[in-house]
C-alpha positions as CSV (number, residue, x, y, z in Angstrom):
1,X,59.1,24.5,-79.4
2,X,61.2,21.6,-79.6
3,X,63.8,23.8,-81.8
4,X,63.8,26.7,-79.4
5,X,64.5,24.5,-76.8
6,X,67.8,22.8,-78.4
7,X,68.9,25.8,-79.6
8,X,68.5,27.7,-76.2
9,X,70.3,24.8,-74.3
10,X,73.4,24.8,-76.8
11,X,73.3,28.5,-76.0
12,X,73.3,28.5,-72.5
13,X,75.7,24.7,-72.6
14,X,78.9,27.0,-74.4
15,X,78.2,29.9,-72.1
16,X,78.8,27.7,-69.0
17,X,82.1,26.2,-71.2
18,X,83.6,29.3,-70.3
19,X,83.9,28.6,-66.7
20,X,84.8,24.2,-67.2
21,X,88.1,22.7,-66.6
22,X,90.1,23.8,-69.9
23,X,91.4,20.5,-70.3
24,X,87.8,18.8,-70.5
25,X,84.9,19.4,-72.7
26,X,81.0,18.5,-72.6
27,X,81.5,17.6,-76.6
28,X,84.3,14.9,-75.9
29,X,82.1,12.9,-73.7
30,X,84.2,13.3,-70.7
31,X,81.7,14.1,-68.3
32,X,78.8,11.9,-66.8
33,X,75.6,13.6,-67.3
34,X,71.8,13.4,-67.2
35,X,69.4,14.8,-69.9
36,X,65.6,14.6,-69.0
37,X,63.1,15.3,-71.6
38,X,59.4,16.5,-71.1
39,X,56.8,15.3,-73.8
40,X,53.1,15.4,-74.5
41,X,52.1,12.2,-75.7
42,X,49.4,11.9,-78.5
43,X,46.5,9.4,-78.9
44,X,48.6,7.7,-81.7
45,X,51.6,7.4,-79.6
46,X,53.6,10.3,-81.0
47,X,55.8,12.8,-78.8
48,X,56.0,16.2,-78.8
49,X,59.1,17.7,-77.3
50,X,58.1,20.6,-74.1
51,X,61.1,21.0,-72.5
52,X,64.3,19.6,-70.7
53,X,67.1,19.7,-68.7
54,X,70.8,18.5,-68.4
55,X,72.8,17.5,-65.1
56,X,76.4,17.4,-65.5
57,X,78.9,15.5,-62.7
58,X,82.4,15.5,-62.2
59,X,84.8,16.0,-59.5
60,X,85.7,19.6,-60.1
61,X,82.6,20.9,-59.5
62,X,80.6,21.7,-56.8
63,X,77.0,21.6,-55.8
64,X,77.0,25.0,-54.7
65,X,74.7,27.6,-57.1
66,X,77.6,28.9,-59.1
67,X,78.3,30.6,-62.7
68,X,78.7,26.8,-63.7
69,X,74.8,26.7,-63.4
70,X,71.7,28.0,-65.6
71,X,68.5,29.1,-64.3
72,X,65.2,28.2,-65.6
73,X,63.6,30.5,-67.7
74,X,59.6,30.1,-68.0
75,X,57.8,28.7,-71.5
76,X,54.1,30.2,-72.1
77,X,53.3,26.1,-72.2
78,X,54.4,23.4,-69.9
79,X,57.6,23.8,-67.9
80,X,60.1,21.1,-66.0
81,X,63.4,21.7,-64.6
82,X,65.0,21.7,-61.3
83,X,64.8,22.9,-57.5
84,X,67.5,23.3,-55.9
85,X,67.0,25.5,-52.6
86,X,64.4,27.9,-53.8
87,X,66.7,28.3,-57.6
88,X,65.2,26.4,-60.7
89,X,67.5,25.5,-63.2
90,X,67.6,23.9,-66.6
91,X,71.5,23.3,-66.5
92,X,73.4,21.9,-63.4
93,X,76.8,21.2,-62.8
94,X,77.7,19.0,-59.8
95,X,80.2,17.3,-57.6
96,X,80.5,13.6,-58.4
97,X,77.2,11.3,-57.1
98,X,77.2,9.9,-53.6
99,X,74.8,7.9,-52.3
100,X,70.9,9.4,-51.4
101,X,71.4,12.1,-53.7
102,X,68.9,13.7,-55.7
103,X,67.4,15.8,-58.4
104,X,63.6,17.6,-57.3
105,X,62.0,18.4,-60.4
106,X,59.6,21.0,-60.7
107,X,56.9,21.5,-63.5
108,X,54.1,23.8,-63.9
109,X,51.3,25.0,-66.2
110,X,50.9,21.2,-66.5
111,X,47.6,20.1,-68.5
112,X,45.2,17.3,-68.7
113,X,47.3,15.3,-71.1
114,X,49.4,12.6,-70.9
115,X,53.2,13.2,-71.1
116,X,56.5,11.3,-70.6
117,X,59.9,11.9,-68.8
118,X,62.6,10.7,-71.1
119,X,66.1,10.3,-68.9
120,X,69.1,10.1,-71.2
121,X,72.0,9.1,-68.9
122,X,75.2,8.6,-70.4
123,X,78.2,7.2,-67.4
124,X,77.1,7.8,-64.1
125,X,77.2,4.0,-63.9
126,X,81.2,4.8,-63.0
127,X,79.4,5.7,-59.3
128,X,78.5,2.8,-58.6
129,X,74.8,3.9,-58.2
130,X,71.0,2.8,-59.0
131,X,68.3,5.5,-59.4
132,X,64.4,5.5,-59.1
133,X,62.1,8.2,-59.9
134,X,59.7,8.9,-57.3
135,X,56.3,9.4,-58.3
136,X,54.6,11.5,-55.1
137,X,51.2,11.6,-56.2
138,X,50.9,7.4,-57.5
139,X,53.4,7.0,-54.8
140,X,55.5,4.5,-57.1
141,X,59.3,3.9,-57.3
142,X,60.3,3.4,-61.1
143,X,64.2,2.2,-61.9
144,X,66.1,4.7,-64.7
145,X,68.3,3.3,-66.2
146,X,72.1,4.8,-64.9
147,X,73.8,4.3,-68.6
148,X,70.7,4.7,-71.1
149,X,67.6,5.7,-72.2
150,X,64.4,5.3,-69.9
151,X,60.9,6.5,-71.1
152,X,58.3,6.9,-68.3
153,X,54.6,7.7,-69.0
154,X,52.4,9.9,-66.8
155,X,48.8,11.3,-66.7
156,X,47.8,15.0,-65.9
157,X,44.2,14.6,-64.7
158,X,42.0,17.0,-63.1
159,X,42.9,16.1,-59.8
160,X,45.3,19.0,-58.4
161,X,47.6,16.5,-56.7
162,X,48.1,15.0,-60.0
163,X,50.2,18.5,-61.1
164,X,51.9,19.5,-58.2
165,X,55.1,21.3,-58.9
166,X,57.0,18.9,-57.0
167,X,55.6,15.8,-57.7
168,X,58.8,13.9,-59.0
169,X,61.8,13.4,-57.7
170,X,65.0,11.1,-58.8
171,X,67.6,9.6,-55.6
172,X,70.2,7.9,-56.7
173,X,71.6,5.0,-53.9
174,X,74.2,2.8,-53.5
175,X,74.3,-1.1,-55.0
176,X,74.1,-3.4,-52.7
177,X,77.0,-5.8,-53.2
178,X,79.1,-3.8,-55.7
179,X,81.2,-7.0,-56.5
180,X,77.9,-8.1,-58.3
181,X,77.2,-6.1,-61.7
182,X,73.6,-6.0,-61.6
183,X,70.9,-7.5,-64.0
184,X,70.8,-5.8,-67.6
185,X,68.0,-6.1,-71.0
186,X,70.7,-5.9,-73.5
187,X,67.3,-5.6,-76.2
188,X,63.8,-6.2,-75.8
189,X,62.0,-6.7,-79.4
190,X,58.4,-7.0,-80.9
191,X,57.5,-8.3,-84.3
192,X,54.6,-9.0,-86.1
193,X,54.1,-12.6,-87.5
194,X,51.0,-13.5,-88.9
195,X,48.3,-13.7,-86.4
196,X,51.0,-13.2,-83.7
197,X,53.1,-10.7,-82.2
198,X,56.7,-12.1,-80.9
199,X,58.4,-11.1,-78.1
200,X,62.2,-11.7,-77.5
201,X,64.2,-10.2,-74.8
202,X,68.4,-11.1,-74.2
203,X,69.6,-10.7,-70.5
204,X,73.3,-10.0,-68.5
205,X,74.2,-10.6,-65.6
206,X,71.1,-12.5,-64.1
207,X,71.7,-13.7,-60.3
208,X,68.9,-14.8,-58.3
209,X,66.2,-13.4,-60.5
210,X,63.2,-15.5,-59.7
211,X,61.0,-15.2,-63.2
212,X,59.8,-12.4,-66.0
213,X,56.4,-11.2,-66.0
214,X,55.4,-9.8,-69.9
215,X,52.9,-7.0,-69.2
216,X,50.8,-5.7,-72.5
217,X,49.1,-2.4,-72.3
218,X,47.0,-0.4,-75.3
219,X,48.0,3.1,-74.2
220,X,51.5,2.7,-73.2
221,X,50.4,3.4,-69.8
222,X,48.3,0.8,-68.1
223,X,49.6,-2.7,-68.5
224,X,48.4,-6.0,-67.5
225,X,50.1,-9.4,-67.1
226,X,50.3,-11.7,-70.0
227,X,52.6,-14.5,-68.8
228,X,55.4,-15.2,-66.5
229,X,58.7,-16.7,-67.5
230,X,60.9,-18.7,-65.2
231,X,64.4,-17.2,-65.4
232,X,67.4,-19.1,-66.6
233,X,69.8,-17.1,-63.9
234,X,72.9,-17.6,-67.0
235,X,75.2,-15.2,-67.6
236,X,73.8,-14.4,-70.6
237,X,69.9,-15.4,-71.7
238,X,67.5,-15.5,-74.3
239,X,64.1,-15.6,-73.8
240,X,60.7,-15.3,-76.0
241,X,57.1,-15.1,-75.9
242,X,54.2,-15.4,-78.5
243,X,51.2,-13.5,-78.3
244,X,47.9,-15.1,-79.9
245,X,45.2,-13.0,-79.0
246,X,46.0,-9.4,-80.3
247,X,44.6,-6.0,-79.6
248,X,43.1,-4.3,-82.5
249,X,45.4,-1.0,-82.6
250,X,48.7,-0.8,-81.0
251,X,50.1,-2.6,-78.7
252,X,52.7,-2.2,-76.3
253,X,54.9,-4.7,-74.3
254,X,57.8,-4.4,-71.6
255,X,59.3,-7.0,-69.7
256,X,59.4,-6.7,-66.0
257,X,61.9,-8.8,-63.9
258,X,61.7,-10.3,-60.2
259,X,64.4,-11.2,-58.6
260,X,64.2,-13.5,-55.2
261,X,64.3,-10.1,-53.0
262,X,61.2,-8.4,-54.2
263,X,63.0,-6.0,-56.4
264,X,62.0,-5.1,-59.8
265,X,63.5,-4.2,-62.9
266,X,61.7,-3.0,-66.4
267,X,62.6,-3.2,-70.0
268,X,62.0,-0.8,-72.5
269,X,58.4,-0.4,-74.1
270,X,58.1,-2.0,-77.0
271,X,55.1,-0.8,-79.4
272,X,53.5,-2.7,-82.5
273,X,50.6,-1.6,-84.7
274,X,48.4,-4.7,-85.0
275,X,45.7,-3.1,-87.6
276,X,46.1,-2.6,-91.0
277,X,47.1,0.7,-92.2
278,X,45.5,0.0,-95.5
279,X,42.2,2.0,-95.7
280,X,43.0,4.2,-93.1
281,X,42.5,7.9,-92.5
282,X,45.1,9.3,-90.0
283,X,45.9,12.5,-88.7
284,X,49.0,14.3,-87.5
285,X,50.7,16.1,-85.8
286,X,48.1,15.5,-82.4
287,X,48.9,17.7,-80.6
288,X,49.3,20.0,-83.3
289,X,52.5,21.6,-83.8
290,X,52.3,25.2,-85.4
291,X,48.8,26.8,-87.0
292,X,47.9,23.3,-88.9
293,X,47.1,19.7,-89.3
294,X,47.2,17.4,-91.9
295,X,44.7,14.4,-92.6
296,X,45.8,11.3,-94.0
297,X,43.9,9.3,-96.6
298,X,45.4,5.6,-97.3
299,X,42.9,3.4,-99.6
300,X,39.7,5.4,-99.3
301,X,37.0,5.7,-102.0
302,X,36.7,8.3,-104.3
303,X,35.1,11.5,-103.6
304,X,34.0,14.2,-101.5
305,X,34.9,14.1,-97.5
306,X,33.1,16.5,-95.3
307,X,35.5,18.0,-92.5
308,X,34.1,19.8,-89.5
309,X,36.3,20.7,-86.1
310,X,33.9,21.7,-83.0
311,X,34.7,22.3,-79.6
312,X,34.0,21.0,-76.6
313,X,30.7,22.0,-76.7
314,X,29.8,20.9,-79.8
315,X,30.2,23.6,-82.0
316,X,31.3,23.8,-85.0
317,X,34.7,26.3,-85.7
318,X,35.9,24.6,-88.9
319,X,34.2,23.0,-91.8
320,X,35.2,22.6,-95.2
321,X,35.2,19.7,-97.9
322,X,38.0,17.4,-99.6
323,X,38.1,15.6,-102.4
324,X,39.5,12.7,-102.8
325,X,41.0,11.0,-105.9
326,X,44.4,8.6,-105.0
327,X,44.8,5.8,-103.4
328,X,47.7,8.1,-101.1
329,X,46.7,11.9,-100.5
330,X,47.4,14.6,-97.6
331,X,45.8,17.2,-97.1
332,X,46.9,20.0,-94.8
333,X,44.1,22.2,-92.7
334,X,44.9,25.4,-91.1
335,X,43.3,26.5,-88.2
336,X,41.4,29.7,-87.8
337,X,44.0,32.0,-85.9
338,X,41.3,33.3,-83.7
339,X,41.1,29.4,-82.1
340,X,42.3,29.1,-78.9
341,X,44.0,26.4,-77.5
342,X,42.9,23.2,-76.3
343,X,40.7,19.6,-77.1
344,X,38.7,19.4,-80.0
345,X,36.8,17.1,-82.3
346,X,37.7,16.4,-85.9
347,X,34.7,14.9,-87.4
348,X,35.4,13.5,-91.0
349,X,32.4,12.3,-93.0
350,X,32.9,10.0,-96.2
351,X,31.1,9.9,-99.4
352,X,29.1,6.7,-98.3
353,X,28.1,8.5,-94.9
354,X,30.3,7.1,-93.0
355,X,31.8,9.1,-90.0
356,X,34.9,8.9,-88.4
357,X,35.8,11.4,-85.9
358,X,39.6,11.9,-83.8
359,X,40.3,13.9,-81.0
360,X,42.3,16.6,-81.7
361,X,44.8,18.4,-78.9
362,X,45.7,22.2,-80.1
């Protein structure tokens, strides 16, 4: 998917070159744009690329439907681009930002996973602008970032509102007080030391920002408050934070600024594995990507490993038996082509008895 995808947007990106002003082109940076990525998200917090679209701005175009636009054409699986009228399109091309304007996403054949919107914007700071993307069914106002990369998680449940077509939408507005260059993470880090985990985040531009609140979360999705950290309201900052009492599993952090208005700003996620890997048994690609999967054995005991995949209802559609006989072996296991897709469970039995099972998205 994820190479169909790239391949299908450079095709339709040189096709609309033919109708650009000559003297600029998309491959010499020149233009301000917007690329938005739709991913499933796995249990282990890998990504799997669905689909995407790109917003291009300048001054010589115009936010008329015109041959400088693509349409959407529909994927079997999950689908996001953008309304505008009653058109969907996966390329735009438009006149240079003003302020309330916006880009309706639509998505459908959405499931019950979890997935995340990746904005890649690269100078539509020049504007002068802020953006949020509104969230209409958590009714939530996140900030994206106007120059960068901004991740932001969401859950497909099996509440219809939850996967409504038009569910998100990004508006761009004006900054107050443009003289002002507004607050900026220049990094946000996590490390492991010892029994800890370190956080250190470095800030521009702070101006009545009234503390920072470190959230942690163990799915990337829900966080909770940790601690709150007076800011220093310097032109440039430096700040840290030591976590003692770790999650078993990963971890993720992000920083989340206040300023003395109300407003908000959030750092990046930042995402640590505090278990061991040693004497582990993992398993990727989840979702699976293609007919297969492979299972991971780091440090386990010798011999043979029973492997059964059932379905929901508890039956069994897969079963065979491994053996095991390094300290680091993969094996791959293809799935019956006659499986359709959806959630299943890998169950994976050791030589001692032992079970460990994994959900499995397909």
């Amino acid at each position: 998917m994820k190479n169909y995808f790239t391949l299908l947007l450079s095709a339709l990106l040189c096709s609309a070159m033919s109708f650009s002003n000559p003297t600029k082109t998309f491959f010499s940076g020149d233009f301000s744009q917007l690329r938005t990525n739709l991913y499933i998200v796995a249990s282990d917090g890998s990504r799997v690329l669905m689909d995407g679209t790109l917003t291009q701005y300048d001054s010589d175009y115009s936010n008329d439907l015109d041959g400088m636009d693509a349409r959407k054409m529909s994927n079997f699986s999950e689908n996001w681009g953008m309304l505008r009228n009653t058109t969907t399109l996966v390329i735009e091309r438009r006149h240079s930002i003003q302020d309330k304007d916006s880009i309706f996403f639509k998505m459908w054949n959405m499931r019950s996973y979890t997935y995340q919107i990746e904005f890649i914007a690269a100078g539509l700071n020049q504007y002068n602008v802020q953006a949020e993307l509104r969230d209409k069914f958590l009714q939530t106002a996140t900030t994206v970032g106007v120059n960068d990369t901004t991740r932001i998680n969401f859950t497909v449940t099996a509440e219809v509102a939850s996967k409504v077509s038009d569910r998100f939408m990004l508006v761009f507005s004006g900054i107050p007080n443009a003289g002002v260059l507004p607050l900026t993470f220049v990094s946000a880090q996590a490390r492991r030391q010892a029994n800890s985990v370190i956080l250190s985040w470095n800030t521009m531009n702070e101006k009545n920002i009234k503390n920072y609140e470190v959230q942690r979360s163990e799915d990337g999705i829900n966080f909770t408050k940790e601690a709150t950290i007076t800011a220093q309201n310097h032109s440039n900052n430096s700040y840290s934070w030591t976590d003692i009492n770790l999650l078993n599993g990963s971890a993720f952090y992000r920083i989340k600024s206040l300023d003395e208005n109300g407003k908000t700003l959030l750092s990046s996620i930042m995402k640590i594995n505090i278990a061991a890997t040693f004497g582990a048994v993992k398993l990727y690609p989840n979702p699976v990507v293609g007919s297969s999967f492979n299972l991971s054995f780091l440090g386990q005991p010798e011999g043979n490993y029973s492997i059964r995949l059932t379905n929901q209802n508890g039956q069994t559609v897969l079963s065979k038996t491994i053996l095991i006989k390094a300290i680091e072996q993969t094996e791959n296991i293809a799935i019956p082509s006659s499986l359709s897709r959806g959630i299943y469970i890998v169950e994976i039995r050791k030589p001692d008895s032992n079970t460990n099972t994994i959900q499995l998205v397909y």
